[in-house]
N, C-alpha and C positions, 0 to 999 in steps of 0.2 A: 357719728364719731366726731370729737371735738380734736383738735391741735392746736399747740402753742404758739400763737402767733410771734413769729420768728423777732419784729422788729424790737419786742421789750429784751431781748438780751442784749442787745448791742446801743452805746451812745445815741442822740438824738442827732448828732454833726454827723456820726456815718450815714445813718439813713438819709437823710438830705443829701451827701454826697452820692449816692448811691443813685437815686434817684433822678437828681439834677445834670446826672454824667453820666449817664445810660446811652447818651446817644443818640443817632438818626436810628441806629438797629433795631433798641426798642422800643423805639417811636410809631416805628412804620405802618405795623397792624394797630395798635388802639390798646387800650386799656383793657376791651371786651377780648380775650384769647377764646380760640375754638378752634376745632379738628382741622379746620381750614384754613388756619393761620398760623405758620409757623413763622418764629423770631429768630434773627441770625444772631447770635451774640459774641462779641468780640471776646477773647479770655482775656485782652491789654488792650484799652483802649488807644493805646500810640503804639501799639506793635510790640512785637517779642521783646524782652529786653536785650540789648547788644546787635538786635538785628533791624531796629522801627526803620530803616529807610529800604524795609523789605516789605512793609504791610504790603504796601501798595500795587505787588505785580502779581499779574493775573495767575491766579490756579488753569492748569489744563485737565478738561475733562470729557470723558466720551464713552457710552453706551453706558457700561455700570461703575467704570472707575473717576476717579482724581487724583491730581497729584501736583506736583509744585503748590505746596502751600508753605506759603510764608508767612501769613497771616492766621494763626491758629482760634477758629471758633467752636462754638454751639449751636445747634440746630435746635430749637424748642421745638417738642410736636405736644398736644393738650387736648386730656379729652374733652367728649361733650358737656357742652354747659350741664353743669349739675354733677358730673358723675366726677370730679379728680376725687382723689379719698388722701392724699396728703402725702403718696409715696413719690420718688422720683427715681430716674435710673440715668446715668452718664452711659453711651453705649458708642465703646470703640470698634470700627469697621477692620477687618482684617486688608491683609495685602501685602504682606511680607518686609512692611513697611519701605516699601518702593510705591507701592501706591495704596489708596482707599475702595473696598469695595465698598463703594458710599450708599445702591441702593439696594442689595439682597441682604448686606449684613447691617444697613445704618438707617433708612427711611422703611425698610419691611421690619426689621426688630421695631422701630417708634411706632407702628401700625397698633402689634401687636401689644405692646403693652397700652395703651392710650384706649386700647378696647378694653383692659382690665381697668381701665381708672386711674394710671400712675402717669405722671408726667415725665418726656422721654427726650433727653437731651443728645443729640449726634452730631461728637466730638472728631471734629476735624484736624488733627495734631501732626506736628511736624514730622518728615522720612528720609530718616538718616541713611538709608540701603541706596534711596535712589538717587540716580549718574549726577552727579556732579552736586549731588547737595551738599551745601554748607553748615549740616547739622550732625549734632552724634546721639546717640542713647540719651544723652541726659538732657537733649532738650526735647524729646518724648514724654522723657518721667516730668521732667517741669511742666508739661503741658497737660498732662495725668491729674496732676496734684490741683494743678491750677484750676482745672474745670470741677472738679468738685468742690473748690474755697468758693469757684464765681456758681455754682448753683443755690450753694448755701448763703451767698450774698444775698442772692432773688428770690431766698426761698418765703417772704413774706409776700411780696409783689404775684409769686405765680402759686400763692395756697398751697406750699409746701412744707412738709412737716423735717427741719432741720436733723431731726433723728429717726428719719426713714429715708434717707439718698444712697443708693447702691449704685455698682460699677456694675459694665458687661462687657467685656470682650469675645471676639472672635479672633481665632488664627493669631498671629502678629496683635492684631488689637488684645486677645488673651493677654500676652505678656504685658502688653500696658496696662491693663488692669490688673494682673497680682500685681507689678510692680507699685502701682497704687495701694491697692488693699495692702500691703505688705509694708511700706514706709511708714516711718514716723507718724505723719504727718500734722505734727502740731504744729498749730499755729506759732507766729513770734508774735507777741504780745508788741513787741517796741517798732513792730513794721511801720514805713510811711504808707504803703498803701494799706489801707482798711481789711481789703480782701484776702491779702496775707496773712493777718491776726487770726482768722480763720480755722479750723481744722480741717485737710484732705481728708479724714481717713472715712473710708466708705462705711453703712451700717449693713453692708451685706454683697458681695461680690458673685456673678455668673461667670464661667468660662467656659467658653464651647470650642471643641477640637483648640485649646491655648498653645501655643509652641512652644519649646521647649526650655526657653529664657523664663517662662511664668516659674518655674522650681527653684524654688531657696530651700538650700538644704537647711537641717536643722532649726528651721522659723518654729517659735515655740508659744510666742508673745505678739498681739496685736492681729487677731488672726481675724477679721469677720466671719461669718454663719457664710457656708456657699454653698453654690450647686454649681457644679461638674459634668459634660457631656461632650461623649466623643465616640468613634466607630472604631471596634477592635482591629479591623482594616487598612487604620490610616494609620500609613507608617511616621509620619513626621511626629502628631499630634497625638495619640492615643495613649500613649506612655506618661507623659506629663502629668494628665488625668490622675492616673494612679500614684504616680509618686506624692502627689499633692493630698489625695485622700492621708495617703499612709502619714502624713506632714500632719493634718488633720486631728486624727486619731491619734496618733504621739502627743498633739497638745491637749485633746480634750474638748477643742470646738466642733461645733456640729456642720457636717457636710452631709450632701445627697451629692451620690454620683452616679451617672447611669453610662455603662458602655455595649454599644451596641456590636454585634455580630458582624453587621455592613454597613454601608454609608462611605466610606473611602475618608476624602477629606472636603470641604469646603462643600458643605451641602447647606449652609445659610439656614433660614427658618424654614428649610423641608420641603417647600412649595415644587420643586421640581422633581421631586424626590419619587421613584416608582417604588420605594420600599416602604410598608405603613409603618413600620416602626421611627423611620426619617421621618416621613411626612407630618407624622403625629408626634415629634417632642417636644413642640411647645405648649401641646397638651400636659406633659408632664411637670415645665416649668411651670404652668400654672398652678396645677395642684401641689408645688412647692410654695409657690407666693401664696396661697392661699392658707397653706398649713402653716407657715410662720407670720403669718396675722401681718405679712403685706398688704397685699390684699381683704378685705373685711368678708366676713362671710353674709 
């Protein structure tokens, strides 16, 4: 399978910028990326805009969560040498946006796609829900949009195919992903930052149990291809699902959704799960990445 090496679209002064200003982040592991080496990457390199004399104070974190983040990053995770096939995925961790379930919904989701061959960024974005944070909705969405312009910046550097980067959400993270897939997200041609000139808009969007902010009524336009899953069960989250198909269907883009009988809410990628039909749905997300030529057969 061949892909368009990302850097002939864009000026020869942004690559070098790009490159040159990457960082200690992505310095730290080497040139050679593998399963074992994940890349932390900053979304700003001097920090949030309005907030840069926040980069710098520490996230708290413990057993599967995080929180206080003031400094909004990416988590590279890459499969085995030989095997990336040129897809990538932005995968926001739910948590009611008080905190991050950083490893059942953000380092177990990179697992598994990085087994498929797609390269798996886990986006650690700002939370406006929790005590006393300084942020609201929209520097979530900024932070949404943002990690997909900085994946598409790197998509030469990490052998990715600029028109195969999807979003995933969970929970709270759900909503940050339609709210992505669902913006604009054109670039401004006249930005100072390069990364800005960019386009957000994902080439395919997951949401699993989304909350209930992922629903815009009457979205008719700019929709990606998605897949949908959630447990008939879960009161908060199961509804959403549906409304978004019927959103789907009204335009005319192609969705898979699947609702299951049980599972409740927050059952991650299944692994805990004593019901085979939980345990086993990222079996079915795969035979979605597979049938829309995500994944290569």
């Amino acid at each position: 399978m061949t892909f368009r090496p990302y850097f002939k679209q864009i000026p020869l002064g942004i690559i070098l910028t790009f490159y040159f200003c990457a960082g200690p982040f992505l310095t730290m592991a080497g040139d050679n990326y593998g399963p074992g080496d994940p890349v932390i990457i900053p979304l700003w390199e001097e920090g949030a805009p309005g907030f840069e004399d926040k980069m710098d104070e520490k996230e708290e974190a413990k057993d599967y969560w995080v929180k206080n983040i003031h400094n909004p990053t990416l988590t590279a995770y890459f499969p085995e040498e030989g095997k990336a096939n040129g897809t990538a995925v932005v995968i926001c961790p739910g948590g009611g946006h008080r905190l991050l379930v950083i490893t059942a919904e953000g380092k177990d989701a990179a697992t598994f796609f990085t087994e498929q061959g797609i390269t798996a960024f886990v986006l650690k974005y700002r939370l406006f829900r929790e005590e006393n944070s300084p942020y609201t909705e929209s520097h979530a969405r900024q932070d949404g949009l943002r990690a997909l312009r900085k994946v598409r910046s790197l998509a030469g550097r990490f052998q990715i195919d600029p028109d195969r980067i999807g979003i995933m959400g969970f929970s709270a993270g759900g909503e940050l992903a339609a709210w992505t897939a669902f913006a604009d997200g054109s670039g401004d041609e006249m930005a100072k930052d390069p990364v800005d000139r960019l386009s957000a808009r994902p080439n395919f969007q997951i949401l699993i149990y989304p909350g209930p902010l992922a629903v815009e009524e009457a979205k008719t336009t700019n929709l990606p291809p998605a897949f949908m899953l959630a447990a008939n069960d879960d009161k908060c989250c199961s509804g959403p699902i549906l409304d978004l198909t019927r959103m789907y269907r009204t335009a005319g883009v192609p969705v898979e959704m699947h609702l299951y009988a049980r599972g409740d809410h927050a059952f991650n990628m299944g692994n805990r799960s004593e019901l085979q039909t939980i345990h086993s749905w990222p079996d079915r997300l795969r035979d979605w990445l597979l049938d829309n030529g995500w994944i290569p057969r």
